[in-house]
Residue, then its C-alpha position, 0 to 999 in steps of 0.5 A: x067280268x060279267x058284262x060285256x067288255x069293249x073294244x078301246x084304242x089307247x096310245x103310247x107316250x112313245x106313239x105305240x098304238x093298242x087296241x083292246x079286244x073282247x072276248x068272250x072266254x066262258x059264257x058270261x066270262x070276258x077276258x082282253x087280248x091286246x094289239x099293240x103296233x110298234x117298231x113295225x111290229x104287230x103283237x097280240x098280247x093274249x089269246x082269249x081261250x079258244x071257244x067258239x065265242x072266244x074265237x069270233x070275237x077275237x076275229x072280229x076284234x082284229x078285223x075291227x083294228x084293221x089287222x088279220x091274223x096273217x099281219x101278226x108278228x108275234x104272239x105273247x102270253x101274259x100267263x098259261x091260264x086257259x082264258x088267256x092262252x086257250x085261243x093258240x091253236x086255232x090262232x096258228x092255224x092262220x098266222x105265221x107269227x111267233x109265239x112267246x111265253x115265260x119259260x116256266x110256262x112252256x109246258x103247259x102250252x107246249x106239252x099240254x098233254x104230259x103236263x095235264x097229267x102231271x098236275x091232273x094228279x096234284x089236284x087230286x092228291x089236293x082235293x082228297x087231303x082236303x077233306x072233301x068226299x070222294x064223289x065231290x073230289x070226282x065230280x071236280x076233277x071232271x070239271x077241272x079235266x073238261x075245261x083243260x080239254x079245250x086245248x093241244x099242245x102250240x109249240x113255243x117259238x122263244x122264251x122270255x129270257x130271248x125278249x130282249x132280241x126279239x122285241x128290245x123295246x118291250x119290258x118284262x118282269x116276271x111275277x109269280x103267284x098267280x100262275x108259274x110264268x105270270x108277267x107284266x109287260x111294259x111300252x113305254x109308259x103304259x104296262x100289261x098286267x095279266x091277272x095280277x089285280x082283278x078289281x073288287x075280288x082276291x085273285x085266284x090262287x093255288x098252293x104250291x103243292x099243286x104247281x110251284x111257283x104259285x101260292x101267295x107268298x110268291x103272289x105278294x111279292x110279285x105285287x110289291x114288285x110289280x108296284x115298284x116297277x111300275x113307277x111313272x105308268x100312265x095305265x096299266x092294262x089287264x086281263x079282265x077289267x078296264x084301264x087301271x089308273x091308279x095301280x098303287x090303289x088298286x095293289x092296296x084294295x087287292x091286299x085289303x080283300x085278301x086280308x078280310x078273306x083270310x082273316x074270316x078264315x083264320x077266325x073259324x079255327x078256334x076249332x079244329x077243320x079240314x080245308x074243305x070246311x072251312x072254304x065251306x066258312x069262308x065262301x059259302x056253300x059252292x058247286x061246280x067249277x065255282x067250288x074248284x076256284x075256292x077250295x084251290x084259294x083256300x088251300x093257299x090260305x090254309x098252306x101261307x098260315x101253315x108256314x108262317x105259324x099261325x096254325x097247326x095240325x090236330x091229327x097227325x097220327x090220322x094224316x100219317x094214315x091218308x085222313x085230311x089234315x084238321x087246322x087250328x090256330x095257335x094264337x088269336x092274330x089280328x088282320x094286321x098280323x095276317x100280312x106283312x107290310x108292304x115293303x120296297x122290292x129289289x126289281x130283278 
């Protein structure tokens, strides 16, 4: 979200009571967090990222809801991306309010140092498979490490799997793809999606070699979960934009941006590419911690085709000796090929 976001109070069929609040994540770059009052509870749903911006806004937020810091009970975490979980340390600090996380985020907000290193390492094995040059694979790896460095370690109070006896009248699916522990939460008739639809672009994406449990095989069955889930919701509530109403529509246009996206990549292989060209096809020329968001969708897209056939790769004998992978594809695919059809999910 580029312009400035806005504080908004809704309320549950349940007489739930939400305030939405700005923050100012990056410069330019808002993101919500949520109070939501209920059953004598006081949640924060999402934590902004930390910065100094980031911080003051959710200060003010708060005192604009009439709550402190110290009133909160619990702190819950749609997904451990640094725009959403970034803001714990300096929120502990002034709460004694249990903090809470999908256990397949656990990690990154409670051993984010350890865990740092780990993927820190996978993205560089990534960016160098890609194809880009050795000076660019540097120059992101110092973004990427710059941004993550906002953040230390907040232990975790509980898992998702004990939300239950914390907090019985909160649902909860989980819907990877996007992030590892990404979920939805669900009061009464409203729902609080995270990131799993941002309006007018395609989500962000890693392929599975970087982290499991992202890439977009896990991302579009998270979505059809996610609308089957969602039957008889009033709104749905996410990380970024304003109040979804029409989710069905919204998972669609998502699919259809996702599909045009892929289907420029897929076009450009009538020739062999490494992953860095053809980001540089599809997206244009980047820079900056912009090139970083497209080439890690990219490889996403490069890795679903890989797996379901649609390309292949050119130079093994080259790979087998640490040159980038070039792709081309096996057969001419329509858009209508690139997706499958969404189909009714079985909601665990």
């Amino acid at each position: 979200m580029s312009a400035p976001a806005s504080f908004a109070t809704f309320e549950t069929s349940g007489g739930g009571r939400i305030d939405r609040i700005p923050v100012e994540a990056f410069p330019g770059f808002w993101a919500y967090a949520y109070l939501v009052r209920s059953a004598g509870n006081n949640l924060l749903i999402d934590c902004g990222s930390g910065t100094d911006s980031s911080h003051d806004d959710l200060m003010k937020g708060l005192g604009r809801a009439g709550m402190q810091p110290s009133d909160l009970t619990h702190i819950l975490l749609t997904h451990a991306h640094i725009d959403h979980y970034g803001g714990l340390p300096r929120l502990k600090r002034l709460t004694q309010a249990k903090i809470g996380c999908h256990e397949l985020d656990v990690q990154t907000v409670a051993h984010h140092e350890a865990n740092l290193a780990q993927i820190n390492r996978r993205i560089a094995s990534f960016l160098a498979d890609s194809g880009l040059a050795k000076e660019g694979v540097e120059t992101l790896l110092g973004i990427y490490r710059f941004t993550k460095a906002l953040y230390q370690s907040v232990p975790v109070d509980f898992t998702y799997d004990q939300l239950n006896d914390q907090l019985p009248a909160l649902e909860l699916i989980h819907l990877p793809g996007h992030c590892p522990g990404h979920i939805a939460l669900r009061l009464d008739d409203v729902i609080f999606c995270g990131d799993m639809v941002v309006e007018g672009v395609t989500p962000h994406l890693f392929p599975e070699t970087i982290s499991p449990y992202n890439g977009l095989d896990h991302y579009l069955e998270s979505i059809a979960k996610l609308q089957q889930w969602s039957k008889g919701v009033r709104l749905c509530l996410n990380g970024h934009d304003e109040a979804i109403t029409d989710l069905p529509a919204r998972i669609e246009a998502t699919r259809q941006n996702l599909i045009r996206r892929m289907s420029k990549a897929v076009k450009v292989l009538h020739k062999p590419l490494t992953i860095a060209q053809i980001c540089t096809a599809v997206y244009g020329e980047a820079a900056g911690y912009q090139l970083l968001l497209v080439i890690e969708k990219t490889g996403a897209y490069v890795e679903y085709f890989y797996e379901h056939a649609m390309i292949e790769i050119t130079n093994p004998a080259e790979v087998e000796q640490g040159l980038p992978a070039k792709y081309l594809k096996l057969r001419e695919i329509s858009e209508d090929e690139i997706l499958p059809k969404q189909e009714a999910s079985v909601v665990e």
